[in-house]
N, C-alpha and C positions, 0 to 999 in steps of 0.2 A: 490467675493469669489468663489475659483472653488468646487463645489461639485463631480465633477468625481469622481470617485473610480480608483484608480490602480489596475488593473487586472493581479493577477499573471500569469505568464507563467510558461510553460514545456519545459523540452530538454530531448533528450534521454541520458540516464542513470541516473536520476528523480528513487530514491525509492518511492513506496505505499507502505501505510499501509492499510488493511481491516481487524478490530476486529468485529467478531460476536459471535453470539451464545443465548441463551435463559436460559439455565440454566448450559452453561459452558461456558468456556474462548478461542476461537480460533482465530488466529492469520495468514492472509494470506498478504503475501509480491510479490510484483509484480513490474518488472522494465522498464520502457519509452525507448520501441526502436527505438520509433520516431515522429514527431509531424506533421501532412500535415500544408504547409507553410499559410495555414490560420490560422491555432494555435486552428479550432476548434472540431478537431479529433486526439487522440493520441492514438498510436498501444502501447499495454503492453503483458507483458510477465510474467506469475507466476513465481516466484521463488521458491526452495526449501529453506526449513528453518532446525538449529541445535538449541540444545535441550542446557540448561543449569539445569541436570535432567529428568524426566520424567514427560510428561504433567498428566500420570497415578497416579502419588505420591498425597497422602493429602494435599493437598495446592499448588496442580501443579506446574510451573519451570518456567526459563526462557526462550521466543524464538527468535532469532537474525534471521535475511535472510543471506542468502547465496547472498555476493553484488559483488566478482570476480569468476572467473574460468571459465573454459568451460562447466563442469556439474551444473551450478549455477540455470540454468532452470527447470521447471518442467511441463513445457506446451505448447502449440504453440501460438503464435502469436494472440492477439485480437486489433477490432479497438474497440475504444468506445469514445464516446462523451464526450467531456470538457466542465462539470459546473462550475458556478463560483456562491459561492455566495453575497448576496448585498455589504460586504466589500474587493469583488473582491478574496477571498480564491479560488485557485482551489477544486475542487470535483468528484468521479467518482460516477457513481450508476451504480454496475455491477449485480444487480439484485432485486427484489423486498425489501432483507433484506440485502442486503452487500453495503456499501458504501466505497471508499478506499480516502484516501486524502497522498498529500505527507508527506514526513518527512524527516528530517536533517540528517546527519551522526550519530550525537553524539546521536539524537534520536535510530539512529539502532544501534550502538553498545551497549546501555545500555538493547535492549532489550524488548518484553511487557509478560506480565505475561499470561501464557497460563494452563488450566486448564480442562481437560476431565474429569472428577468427574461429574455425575452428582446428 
């Protein structure tokens, strides 16, 4: 019986998602510009995100990233390390309380709920 795990990969142009926050809703999008040929370092790229509303309104709005164009960025270049966890999921940890994991297309065009209310 093999017990390995399949360990996802990254390619560049890989959306992240990173939702934080403690008593609101934020929403940061970042894009894989490229992966060193070990696979255990991937360079990302924040994205700017659009509004479906205002994250200020009662019940805050929708946020999509920004996933073509030339102004799609919002930041320069990071490298960060590739987790993976036990059933080989990639992972980032981009800082004590932000972690970002991928996500699908249809994931980003539907959206995550973002909410500055506090």
């Amino acid at each position: 019986m093999d017990t390995m795990t399949k360990r996802e990969t990254l390619t560049a142009g890989d959306i992240l998602h990173c939702g934080w926050g403690s008593d609101m809703s934020i929403n940061d999008y970042y894009e894989v510009t490229r992966v060193t040929p070990s696979g255990k370092t991937a360079y990302i790229r924040p994205l700017r995100k659009t509004y479906a509303g205002s994250p200020n309104d009662m019940g805050g709005c929708r946020a999509y990233p920004m996933v073509a164009g030339e102004g799609r960025f919002s930041g320069d270049e990071e490298a960060h390390r590739v987790h993976h966890f036990d059933d080989g999921r990639v992972y980032f940890r981009l800082s004590s309380f932000e972690f970002a994991f991928p996500m699908d297309m249809a994931e980003a065009a539907y959206g995550c709920h973002e909410d500055h209310n506090d």
